[in-house]
C-alpha positions in Angstrom: 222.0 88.9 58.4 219.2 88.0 56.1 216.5 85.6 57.7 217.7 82.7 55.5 220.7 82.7 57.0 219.6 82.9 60.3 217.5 79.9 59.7 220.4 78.0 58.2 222.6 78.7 61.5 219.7 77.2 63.4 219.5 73.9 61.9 223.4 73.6 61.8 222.9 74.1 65.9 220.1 71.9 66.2 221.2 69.0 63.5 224.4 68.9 66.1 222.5 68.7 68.9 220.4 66.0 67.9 223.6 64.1 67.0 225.2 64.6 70.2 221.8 63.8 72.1 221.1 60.3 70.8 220.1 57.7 72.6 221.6 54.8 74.0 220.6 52.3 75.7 221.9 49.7 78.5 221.0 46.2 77.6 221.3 43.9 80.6 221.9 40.3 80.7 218.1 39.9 80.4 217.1 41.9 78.3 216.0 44.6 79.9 217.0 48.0 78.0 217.7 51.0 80.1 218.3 54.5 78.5 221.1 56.4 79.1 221.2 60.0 80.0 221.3 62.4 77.9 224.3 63.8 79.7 226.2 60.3 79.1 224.9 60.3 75.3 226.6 63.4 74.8 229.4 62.4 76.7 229.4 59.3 74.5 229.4 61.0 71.5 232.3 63.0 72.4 234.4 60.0 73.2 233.6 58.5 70.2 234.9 61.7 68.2 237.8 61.5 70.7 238.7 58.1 69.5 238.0 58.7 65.8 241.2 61.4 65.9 243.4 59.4 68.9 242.6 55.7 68.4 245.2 54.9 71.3 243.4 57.0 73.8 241.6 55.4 76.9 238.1 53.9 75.5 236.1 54.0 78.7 233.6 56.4 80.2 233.1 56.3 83.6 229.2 57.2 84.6 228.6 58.0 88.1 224.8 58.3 87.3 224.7 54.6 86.5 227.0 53.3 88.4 229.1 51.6 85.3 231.8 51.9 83.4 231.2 52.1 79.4 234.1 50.9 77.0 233.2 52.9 73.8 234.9 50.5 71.5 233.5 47.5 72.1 229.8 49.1 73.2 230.1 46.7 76.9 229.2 47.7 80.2 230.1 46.8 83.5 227.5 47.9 86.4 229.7 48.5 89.5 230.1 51.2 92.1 233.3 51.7 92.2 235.1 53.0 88.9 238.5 51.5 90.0 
């Protein structure tokens, strides 16, 4: 494998990474922004795939770091403790 090659692997890895690693943000009802792990982004950014191919399928993400439920197609969340 020529060095070009190699290089052109790396930035497909990376380019995806930084995809999957952006970040969002929790705004709360005053204004306050709080970032969202980079765990949850990339959970996030799953979903969103998920959802791209199955439409129908469940739309929220449970977070047990923030303590909220995230609905993916409407971008709202609901800070609670208890997921149910």
């Amino acid at each position: 494998m020529t060095i070009d090659q190699k290089k052109k692997i790396k930035a497909k890895v990376m380019s995806s990474f930084e995809e999957k690693n952006y970040p969002y943000f929790i705004e709360l009802m005053d204004g306050e922004l709080r970032p969202i792990c980079t765990m949850d982004c990339i959970r996030i950014f799953d979903k969103l795939d998920e959802l791209k191919k199955k439409p129908d399928n469940a739309p929220t993400l449970w977070s047990p770091i923030h303590y909220c439920n995230i609905n993916i197609k409407n971008m709202t969340v609901v800070m609670d403790s208890k997921p149910n």
